[in-house]
NUTILUM-964440 format. One line per field, with one value per residue (C-alpha): x, y, z; chain. Coordinates in nm, 4 decimals. Last residue first. Layout:
N
xx	[X ...]
yy	[Y ...]
zz	[Z ...]
ch	[A ...]
//
This chain:
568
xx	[0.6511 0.5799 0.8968 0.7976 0.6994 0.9907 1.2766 1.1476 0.9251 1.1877 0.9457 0.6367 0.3306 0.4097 0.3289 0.6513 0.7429 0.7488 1.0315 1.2737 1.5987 1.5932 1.4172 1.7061 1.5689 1.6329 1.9395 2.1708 1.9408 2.0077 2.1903 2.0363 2.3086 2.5290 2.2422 2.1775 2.5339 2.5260 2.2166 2.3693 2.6573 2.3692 2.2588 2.6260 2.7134 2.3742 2.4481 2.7920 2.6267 2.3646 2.5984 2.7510 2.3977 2.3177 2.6716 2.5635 2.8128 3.1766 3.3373 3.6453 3.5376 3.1953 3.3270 3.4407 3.1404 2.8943 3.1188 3.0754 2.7291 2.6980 2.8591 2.5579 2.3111 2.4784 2.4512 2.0547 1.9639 2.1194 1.9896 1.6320 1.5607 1.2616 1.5585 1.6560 1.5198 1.5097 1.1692 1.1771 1.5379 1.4716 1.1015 1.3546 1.5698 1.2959 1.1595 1.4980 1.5508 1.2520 1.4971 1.7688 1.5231 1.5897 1.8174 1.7645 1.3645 1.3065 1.5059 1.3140 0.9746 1.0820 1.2343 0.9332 0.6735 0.9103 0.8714 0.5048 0.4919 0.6655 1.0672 1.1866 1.3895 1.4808 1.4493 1.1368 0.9322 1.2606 1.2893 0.9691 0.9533 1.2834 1.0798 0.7899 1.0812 1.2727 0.9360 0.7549 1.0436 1.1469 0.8171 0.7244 0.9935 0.8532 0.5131 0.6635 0.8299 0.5200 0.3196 0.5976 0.5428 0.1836 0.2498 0.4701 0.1655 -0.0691 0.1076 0.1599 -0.1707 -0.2632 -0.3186 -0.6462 -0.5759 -0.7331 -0.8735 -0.8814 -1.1220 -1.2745 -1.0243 -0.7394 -0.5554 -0.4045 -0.2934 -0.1818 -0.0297 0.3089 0.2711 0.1073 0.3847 0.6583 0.5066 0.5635 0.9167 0.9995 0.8212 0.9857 1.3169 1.2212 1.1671 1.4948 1.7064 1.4965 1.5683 1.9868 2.0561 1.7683 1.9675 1.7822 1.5127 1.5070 1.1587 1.1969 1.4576 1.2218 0.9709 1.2033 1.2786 0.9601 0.8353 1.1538 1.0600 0.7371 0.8467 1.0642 0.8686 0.6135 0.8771 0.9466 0.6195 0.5369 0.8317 0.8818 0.8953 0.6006 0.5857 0.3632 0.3418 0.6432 0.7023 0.7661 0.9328 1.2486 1.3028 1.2645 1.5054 1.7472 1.7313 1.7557 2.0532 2.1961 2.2026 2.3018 2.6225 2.6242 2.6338 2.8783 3.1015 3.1173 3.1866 3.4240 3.6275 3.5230 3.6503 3.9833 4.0539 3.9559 4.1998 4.4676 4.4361 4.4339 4.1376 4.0391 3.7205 3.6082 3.4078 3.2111 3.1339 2.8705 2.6224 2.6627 2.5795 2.1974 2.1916 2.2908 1.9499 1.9904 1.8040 2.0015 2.1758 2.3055 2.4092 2.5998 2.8076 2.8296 3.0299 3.2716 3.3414 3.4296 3.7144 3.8046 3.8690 4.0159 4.2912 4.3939 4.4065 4.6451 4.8651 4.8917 4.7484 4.9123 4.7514 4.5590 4.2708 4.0693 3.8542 3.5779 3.4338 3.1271 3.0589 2.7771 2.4270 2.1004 1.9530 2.0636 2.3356 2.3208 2.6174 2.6611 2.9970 2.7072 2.6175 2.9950 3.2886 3.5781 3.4508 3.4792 3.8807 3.9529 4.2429 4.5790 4.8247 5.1074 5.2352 5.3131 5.6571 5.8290 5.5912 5.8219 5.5461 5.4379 5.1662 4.8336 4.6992 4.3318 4.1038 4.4031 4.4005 4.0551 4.1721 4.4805 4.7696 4.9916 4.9793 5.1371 5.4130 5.4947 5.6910 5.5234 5.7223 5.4181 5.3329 4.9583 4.8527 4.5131 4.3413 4.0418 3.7151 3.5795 3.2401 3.0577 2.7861 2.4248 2.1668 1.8161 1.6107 1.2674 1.1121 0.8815 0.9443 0.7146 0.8325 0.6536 0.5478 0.1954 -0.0128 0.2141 0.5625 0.6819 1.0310 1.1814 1.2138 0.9834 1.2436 1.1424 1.0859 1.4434 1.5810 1.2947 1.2003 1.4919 1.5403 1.2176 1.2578 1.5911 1.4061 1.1586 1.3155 1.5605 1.2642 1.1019 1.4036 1.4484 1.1161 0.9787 0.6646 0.6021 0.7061 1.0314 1.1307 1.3190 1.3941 1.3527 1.7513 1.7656 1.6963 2.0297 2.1370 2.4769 2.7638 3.1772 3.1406 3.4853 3.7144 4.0675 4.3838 4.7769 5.0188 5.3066 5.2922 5.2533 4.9221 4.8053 5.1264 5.0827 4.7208 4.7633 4.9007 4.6064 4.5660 4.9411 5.1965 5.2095 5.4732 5.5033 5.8564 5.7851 5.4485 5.6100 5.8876 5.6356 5.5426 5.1806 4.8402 4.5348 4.2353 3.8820 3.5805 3.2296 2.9112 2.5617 2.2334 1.9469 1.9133 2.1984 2.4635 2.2561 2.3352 2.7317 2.9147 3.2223 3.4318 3.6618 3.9431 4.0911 4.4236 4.5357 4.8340 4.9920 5.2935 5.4878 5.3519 5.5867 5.3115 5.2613 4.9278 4.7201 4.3234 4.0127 4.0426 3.7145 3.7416 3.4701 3.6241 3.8799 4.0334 3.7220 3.4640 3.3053 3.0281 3.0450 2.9301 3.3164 3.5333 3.9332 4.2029 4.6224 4.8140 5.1578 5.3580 5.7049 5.8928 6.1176 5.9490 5.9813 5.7336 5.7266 5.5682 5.7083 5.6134 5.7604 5.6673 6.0209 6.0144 6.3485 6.2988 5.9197 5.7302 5.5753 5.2331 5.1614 4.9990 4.8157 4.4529 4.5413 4.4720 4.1192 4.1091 4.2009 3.9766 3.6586 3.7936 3.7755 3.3933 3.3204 3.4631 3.2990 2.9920 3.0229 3.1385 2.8043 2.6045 2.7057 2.6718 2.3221 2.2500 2.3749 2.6782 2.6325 2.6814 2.9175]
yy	[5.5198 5.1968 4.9375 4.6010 4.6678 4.9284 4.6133 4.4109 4.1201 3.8167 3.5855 3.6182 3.7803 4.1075 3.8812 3.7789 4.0551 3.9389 4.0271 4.1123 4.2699 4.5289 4.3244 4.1446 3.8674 3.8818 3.6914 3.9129 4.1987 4.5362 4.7948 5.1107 5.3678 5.1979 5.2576 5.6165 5.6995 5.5958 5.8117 6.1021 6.0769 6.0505 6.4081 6.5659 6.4113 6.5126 6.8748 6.8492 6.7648 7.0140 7.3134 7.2215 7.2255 7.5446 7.6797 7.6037 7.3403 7.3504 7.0593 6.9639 7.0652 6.9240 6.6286 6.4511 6.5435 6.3796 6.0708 6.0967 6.1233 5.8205 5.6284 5.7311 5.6567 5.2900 5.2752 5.3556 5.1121 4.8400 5.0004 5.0096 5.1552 4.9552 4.8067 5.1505 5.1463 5.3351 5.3934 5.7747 5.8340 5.6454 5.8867 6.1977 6.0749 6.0093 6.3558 6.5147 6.3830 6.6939 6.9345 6.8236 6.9802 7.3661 7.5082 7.2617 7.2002 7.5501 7.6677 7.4158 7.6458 7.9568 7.8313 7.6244 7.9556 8.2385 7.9927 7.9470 8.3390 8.3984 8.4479 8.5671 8.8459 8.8597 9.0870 9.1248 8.7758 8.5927 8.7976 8.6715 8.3774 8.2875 8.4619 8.2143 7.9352 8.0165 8.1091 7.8013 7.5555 7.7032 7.6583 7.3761 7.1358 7.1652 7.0468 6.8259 6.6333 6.5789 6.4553 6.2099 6.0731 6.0849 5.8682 5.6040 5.5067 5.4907 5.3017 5.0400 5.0399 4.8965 5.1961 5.1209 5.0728 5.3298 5.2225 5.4237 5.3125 4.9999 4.9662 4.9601 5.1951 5.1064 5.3115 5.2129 5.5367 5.4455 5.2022 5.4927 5.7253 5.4807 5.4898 5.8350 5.8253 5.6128 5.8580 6.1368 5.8863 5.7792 6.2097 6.2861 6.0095 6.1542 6.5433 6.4955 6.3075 6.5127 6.8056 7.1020 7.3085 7.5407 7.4518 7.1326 7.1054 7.2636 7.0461 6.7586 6.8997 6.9973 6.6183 6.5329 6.7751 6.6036 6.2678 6.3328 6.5477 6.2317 5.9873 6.2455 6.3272 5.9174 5.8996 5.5265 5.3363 5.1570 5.1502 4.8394 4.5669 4.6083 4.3764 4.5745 4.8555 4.6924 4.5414 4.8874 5.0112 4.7162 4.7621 5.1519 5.1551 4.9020 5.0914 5.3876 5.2325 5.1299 5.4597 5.6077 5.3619 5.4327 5.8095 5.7899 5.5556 5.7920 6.0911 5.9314 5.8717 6.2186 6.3506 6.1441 6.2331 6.5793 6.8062 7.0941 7.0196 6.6301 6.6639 7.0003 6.8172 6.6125 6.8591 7.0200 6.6909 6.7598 7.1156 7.0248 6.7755 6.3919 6.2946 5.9272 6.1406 6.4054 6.1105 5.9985 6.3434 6.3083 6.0172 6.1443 6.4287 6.2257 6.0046 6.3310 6.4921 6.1402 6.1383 6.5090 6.4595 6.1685 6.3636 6.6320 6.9483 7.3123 7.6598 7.9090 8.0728 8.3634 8.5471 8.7094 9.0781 9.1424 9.3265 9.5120 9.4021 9.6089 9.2850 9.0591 8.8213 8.6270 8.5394 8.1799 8.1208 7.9503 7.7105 7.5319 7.5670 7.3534 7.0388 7.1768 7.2436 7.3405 7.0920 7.1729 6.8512 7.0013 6.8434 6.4854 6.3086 6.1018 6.0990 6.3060 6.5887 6.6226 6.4230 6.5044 6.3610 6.5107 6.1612 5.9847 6.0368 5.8979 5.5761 5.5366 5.5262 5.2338 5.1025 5.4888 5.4202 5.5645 5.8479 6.1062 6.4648 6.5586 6.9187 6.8924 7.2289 7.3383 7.6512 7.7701 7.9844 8.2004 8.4130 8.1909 8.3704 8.2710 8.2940 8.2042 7.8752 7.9497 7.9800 8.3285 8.5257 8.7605 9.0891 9.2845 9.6466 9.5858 9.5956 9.3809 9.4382 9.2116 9.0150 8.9216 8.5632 8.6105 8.5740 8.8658 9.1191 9.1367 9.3974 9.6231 9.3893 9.3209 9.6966 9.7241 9.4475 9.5556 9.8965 9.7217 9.4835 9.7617 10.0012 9.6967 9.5958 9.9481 10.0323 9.7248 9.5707 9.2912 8.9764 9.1646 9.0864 8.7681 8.7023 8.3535 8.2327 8.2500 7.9632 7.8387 7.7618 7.7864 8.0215 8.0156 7.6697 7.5252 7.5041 7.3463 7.3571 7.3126 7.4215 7.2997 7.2901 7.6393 7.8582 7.9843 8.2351 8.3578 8.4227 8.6045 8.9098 8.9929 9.3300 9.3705 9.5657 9.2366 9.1006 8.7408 8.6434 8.7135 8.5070 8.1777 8.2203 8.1467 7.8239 7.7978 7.7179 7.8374 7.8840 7.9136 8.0292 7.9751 8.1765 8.1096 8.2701 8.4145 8.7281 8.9480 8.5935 8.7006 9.0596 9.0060 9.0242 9.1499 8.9663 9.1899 8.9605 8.9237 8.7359 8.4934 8.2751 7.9949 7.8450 7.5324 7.6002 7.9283 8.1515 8.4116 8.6031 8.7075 8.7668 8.8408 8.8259 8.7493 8.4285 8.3655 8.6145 8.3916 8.0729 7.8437 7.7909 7.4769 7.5223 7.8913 8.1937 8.2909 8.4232 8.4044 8.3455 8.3072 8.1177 8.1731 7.9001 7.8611 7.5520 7.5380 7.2132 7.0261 7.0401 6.7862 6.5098 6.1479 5.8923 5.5503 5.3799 5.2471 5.0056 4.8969 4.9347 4.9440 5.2794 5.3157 5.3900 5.6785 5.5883 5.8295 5.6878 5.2937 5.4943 5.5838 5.2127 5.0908 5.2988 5.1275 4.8038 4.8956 5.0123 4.6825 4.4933 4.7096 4.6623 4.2743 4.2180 4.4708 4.2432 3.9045 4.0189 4.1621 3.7887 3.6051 3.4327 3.0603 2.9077 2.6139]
zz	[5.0434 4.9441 4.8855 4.7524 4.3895 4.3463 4.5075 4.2061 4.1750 4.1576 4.4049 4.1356 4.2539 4.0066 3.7344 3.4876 3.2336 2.9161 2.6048 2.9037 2.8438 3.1013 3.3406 3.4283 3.6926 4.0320 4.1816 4.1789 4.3433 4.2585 4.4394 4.5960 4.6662 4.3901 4.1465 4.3001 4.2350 3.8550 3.8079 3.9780 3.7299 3.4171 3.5532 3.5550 3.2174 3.0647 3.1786 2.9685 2.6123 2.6867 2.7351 2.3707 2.2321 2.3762 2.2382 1.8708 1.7220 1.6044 1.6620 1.8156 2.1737 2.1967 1.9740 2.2730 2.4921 2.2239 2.2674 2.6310 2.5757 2.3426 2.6367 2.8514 2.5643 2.5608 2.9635 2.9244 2.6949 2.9023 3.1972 3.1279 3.4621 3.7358 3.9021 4.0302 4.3781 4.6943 4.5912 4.7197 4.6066 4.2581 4.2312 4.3159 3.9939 3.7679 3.8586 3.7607 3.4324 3.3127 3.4299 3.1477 2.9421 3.0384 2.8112 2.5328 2.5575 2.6098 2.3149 2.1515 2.2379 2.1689 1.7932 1.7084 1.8345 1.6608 1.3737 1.4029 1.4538 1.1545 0.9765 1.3390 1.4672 1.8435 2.0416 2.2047 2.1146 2.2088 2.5899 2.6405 2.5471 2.7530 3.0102 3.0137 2.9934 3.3277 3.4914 3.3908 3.4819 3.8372 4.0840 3.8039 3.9828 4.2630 4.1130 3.8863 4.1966 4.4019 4.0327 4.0179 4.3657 4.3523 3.9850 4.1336 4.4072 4.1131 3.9587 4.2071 4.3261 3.9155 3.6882 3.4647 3.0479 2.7987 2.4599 2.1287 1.8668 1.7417 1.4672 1.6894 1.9290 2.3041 2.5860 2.8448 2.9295 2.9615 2.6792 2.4599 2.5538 2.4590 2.0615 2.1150 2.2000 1.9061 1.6322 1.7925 1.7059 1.3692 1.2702 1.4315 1.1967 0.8941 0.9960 1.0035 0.6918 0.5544 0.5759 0.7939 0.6287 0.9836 0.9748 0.9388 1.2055 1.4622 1.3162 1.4613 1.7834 1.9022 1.8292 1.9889 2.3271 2.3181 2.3529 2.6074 2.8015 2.7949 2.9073 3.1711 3.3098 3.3057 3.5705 3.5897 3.9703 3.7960 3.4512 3.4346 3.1077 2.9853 2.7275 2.3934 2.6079 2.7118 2.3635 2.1720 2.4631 2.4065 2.0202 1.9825 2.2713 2.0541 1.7168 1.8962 2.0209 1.6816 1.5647 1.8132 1.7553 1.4080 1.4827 1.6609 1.4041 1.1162 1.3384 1.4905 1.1617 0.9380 1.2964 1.1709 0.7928 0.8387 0.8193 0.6185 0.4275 0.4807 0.7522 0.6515 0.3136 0.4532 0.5703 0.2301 0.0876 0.2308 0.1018 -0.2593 -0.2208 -0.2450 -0.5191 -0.5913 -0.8722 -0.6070 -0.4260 -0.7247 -0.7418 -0.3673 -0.4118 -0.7295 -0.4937 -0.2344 -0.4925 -0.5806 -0.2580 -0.0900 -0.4134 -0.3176 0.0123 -0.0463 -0.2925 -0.0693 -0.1681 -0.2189 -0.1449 -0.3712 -0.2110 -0.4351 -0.2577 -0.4689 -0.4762 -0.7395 -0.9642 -1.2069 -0.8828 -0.9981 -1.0737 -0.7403 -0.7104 -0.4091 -0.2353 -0.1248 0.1575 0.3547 0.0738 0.1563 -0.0735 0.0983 -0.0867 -0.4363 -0.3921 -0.7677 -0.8860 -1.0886 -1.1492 -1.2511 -1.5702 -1.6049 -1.6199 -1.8743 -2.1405 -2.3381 -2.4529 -2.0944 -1.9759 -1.8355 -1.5145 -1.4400 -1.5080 -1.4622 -1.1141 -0.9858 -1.1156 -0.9532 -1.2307 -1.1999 -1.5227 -1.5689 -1.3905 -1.0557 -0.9591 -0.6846 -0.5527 -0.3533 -0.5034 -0.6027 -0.6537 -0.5116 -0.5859 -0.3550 -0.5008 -0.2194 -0.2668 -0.4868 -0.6611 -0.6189 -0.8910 -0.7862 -0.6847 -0.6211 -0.1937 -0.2407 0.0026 0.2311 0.4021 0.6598 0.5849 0.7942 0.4838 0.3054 0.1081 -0.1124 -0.1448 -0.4918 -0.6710 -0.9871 -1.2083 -1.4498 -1.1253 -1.0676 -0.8142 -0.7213 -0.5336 -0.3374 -0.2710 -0.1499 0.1291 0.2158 0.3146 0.5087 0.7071 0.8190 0.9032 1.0420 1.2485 1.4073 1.4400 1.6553 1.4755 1.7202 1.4649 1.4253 1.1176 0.9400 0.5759 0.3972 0.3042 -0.0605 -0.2984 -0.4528 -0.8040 -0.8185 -0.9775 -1.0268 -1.1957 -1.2777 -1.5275 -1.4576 -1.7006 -1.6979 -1.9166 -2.0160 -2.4128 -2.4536 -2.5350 -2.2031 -2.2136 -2.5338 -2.5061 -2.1906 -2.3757 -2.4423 -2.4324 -2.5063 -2.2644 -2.1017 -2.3286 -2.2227 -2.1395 -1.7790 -1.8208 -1.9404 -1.7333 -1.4152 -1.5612 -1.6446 -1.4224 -1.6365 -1.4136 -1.5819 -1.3962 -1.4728 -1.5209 -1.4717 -1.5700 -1.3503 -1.5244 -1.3386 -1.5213 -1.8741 -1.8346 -1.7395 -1.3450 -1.3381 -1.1121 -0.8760 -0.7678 -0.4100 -0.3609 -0.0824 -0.1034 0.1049 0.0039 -0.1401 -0.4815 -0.5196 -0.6155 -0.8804 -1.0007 -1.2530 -1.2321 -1.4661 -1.7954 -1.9836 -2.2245 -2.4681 -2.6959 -2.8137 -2.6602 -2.6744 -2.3987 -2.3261 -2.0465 -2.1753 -1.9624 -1.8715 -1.6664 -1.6565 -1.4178 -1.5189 -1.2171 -1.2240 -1.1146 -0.9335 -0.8685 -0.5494 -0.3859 -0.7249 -1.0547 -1.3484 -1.1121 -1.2430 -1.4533 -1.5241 -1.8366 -1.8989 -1.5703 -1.4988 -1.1359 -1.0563 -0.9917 -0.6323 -0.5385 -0.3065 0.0374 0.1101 -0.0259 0.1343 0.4708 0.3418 0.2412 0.6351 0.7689 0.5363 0.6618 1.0080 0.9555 0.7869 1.0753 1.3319 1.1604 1.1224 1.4730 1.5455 1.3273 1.4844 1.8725 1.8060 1.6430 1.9760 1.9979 2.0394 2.4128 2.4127]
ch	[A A A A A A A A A A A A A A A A A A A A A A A A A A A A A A A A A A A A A A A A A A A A A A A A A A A A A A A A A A A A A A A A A A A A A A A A A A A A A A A A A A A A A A A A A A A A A A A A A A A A A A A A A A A A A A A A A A A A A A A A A A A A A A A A A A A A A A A A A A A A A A A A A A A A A A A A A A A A A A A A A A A A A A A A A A A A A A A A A A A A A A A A A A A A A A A A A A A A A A A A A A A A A A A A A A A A A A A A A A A A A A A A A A A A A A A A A A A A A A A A A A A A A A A A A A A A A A A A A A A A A A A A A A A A A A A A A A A A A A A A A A A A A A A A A A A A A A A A A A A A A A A A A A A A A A A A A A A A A A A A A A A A A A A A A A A A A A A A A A A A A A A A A A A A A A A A A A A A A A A A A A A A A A A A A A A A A A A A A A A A A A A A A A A A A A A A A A A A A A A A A A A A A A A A A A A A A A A A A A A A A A A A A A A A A A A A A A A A A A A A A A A A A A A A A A A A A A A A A A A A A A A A A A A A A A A A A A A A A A A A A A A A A A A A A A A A A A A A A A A A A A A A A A A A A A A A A A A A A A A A A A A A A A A A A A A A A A A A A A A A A A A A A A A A A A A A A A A A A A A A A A A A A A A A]
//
């Protein structure tokens, strides 16, 4: 009986971990249930029809008490089973203009409790804040962010200059203690200096947990009784108010500048489930220990996008997507890694296209350096330009060690594969060049750009997405001309292909830049041809897989492929 191999081990593993992982988020909405008989059973003060009124205040105090450290800000009633939006004018103190930080404080009280209050007072609040069922959240209404680096027309136009240049002036004229302002050089084109400044949060959401929940209080789930707090009977618990931290991304960031008195803010109230709810805090406890491991408020922002505002059947289909798509990954790594280790000759290869392909994910990855993209996305591109050029040097033959940098000879072979690819880059330069020396072009014009090495990353990936699928074409015309794909790591290959698919899937569901949604579906069309040249030309039975080869037996050997045979 043949053993399983290793490969076959992990993934069983993987898929088994991954299932296991589904099957806890699941555990999250399932609501525990309170024994018969039990005396410690707890239940959720409100019901369906209960109405709140939610009292807001600002403050500069980590801990603030109930006098003057509270500023009124916002009142307002909802029945917890809807959907409210207010807007509330924040005014913004000296020490917040001077790089400080401010917080909000939500008081969530029946709504009696504020019709009895007499509101003719100036604080009439107090009152209301004051009785026994009251419920509490504070929460940071600032971060510490360092402002997006401005772009300008890199050819002077007047329109973006005089725009450049005016926002410029006011920015430095806005805060000179901090040091974080924008200058003006001898061409009137701004510089920034990259420190961490005072950002106010433009949207603040208010959840509610409404999900009519008994259970005793052994029964508590741990990330619960952190914000459970009982009535005076001990028989239920008051409404369990949350702020929705994994809904605020960096991009709803306003910066607050010197000159800046107010500020406009949304305020979001809507109710939670008490499954969401638990999945929010248990998250929010993760990226809380990320953020201790030194991952960057940037990088968990990344993350947060596929928590906020999704149900618990689409979170599913996601982290089950999503595994696949990683160890589909994993073993198109491992059987391309494996494919290239022993390959000795790349005939019936198109060295053009392994070399666009290492190029294009060197472009790539200081394209997302530039853009200061998560490091969950950057580390993952910089292994993979690392890959591809590693694949150049076999392609090339060549080979580096302490004596220097060695270059192998091209067997017939080769040479043969390489007139054939040098016939197909040369028609397939008569559309390239002009398609990207106009994209250039056009970029250079009008479009806005932090510098010329950006304008030069930005150009030049746009290239790569628009027009990179071109570069699968030669391999395709050397496969006609060969009438052969035996030479094709097709393991590696068919897990990329599924990847695609998967990439197609999320194309729709996923917001994405439209480039990268076109790419998804030229692949598709490309990998298609692919499968028709392989029934075209079939492969021998009986020859051996060189896909998964560690050595490559000598091209003398009966099972040389159908490319060693054929000559154009």
């Amino acid at each position: 009986m043949q053993r399983p191999s290793l490969t076959t081990i992990l993934s069983v593993v993987f898929l088994a971990y991954m299932a296991n992982s589904m099957w806890s988020l699941v555990k999250l909405y399932i609501p525990p249930t309170c024994p018969e008989g039990d005396k410690h059973c707890i239940s959720n003060s409100l019901t369906e029809k209960s109405e709140l009124s939610l009292i807001l205040f600002t403050t500069t105090k980590s801990r603030p008490s109930m006098g003057s450290d509270l500023k009124f800000l916002k009142h307002f009633d909802v029945k917890v089973e809807d959907e409210i939006t207010e807007t509330a004018s924040v005014k913004l103190p000296k020490s917040v203009v001077k790089n400080g930080t401010m917080y909000l404080a939500v008081f969530a009280v029946p709504k009696a409790s504020t019709v009895a209050a007499d509101k003719s007072k100036d604080e009439w609040w107090r009152e209301a804040i004051s009785g026994p069922r009251t419920s509490y959240s504070l929460t940071r209404l600032t971060e510490y962010s360092i402002p997006e680096a401005e772009t300008f027309n890199l050819l002077g136009g007047e329109t973006t200059e005089a725009a450049a240049t005016e926002k410029a002036k006011k920015a430095k004229s806005v805060d000179r203690s901090r040091n974080v302002c924008f200058t003006i050089s001898l061409v009137n084109k701004p510089t920034f200096q990259n420190r961490p400044v005072t950002h106010l949060r433009s949207k603040m959401i208010l959840t509610v947990m409404t999900d009519q929940v008994t259970m005793s209080m052994h029964q508590v789930p741990p990330e619960l009784a952190r914000v459970i707090t009982l009535t005076g009977d001990r028989k239920s618990y008051l409404p369990i108010l949350y702020v929705d931290e994994l809904t605020m991304r960096m991009k709803d960031l306003r910066i607050v500048n010197a000159t800046d008195t107010s500020s406009d803010i949304e305020i979001v109230y809507r109710p939670i489930s008490f499954g969401k709810l638990r999945l929010f805090l248990q998250f929010y406890a993760a990226l809380s220990s990320m953020h201790v491991m030194g991952f960057t408020e940037k990088d968990t922002d990344e993350v947060k996008g596929i928590f906020a505002d999704t149900n618990l059947a689409l979170l599913l289909v996601t982290f089950g997507v999503s595994a696949v798509h990683l160890l589909f990954d994993f073993l198109a790594f491992k059987n391309d890694v494996n494919f290239w280790r022993g390959k000795k000759t790349v005939e019936g290869l198109s060295r053009k296209t392994i070399v666009w392909r290492a190029f294009s994910q060197s472009v790539i990855f200081l394209y997302l350096m530039d853009e200061e993209t998560s490091l969950l996305v950057l580390i993952p591109a910089g292994i993979g330009a690392l890959i591809e050029i590693w694949k150049v040097t076999k392609a090339l033959h060549i080979k580096v060690s302490l004596r220097g940098i060695t270059y192998g000879q091209d067997t017939k072979d080769e040479a043969n594969t390489a007139q054939l690819d040098d016939t197909a880059m040369k028609y397939l330069s008569w559309v390239l060049y002009p398609l990207c020396l106009g994209g250039a072009v056009y970029s250079l014009l009008y479009t806005p750009h932090k510098s010329w090495y950006s304008w030069t990353i930005q150009t030049t990936v746009n290239g790569v997405y628009a027009f990179g699928f071109l570069f699968m074409l030669p391999q395709l015309f050397l496969n006609y001309k060969l009438k052969s794909v035996a030479h094709l790591p097709w393991r590696a290959f068919m897990y990329k292909a599924f990847n695609t698919f998967i990439d197609d899937l999320f194309a729709f569901i996923i917001t994405m830049p439209t480039a990268h949604r076109v790419a998804c579906f030229r692949d598709d069309i490309v990998f298609l041809i692919y499968l028709y040249q392989r029934y075209l030309y079939p492969v021998d039975p009986n020859r051996i897989d060189t896909s998964v080869m560690m050595d490559e037996e000598p091209s003398s050997t009966p099972e040389t492929s159908a490319a060693e045979k054929k000559t154009n």
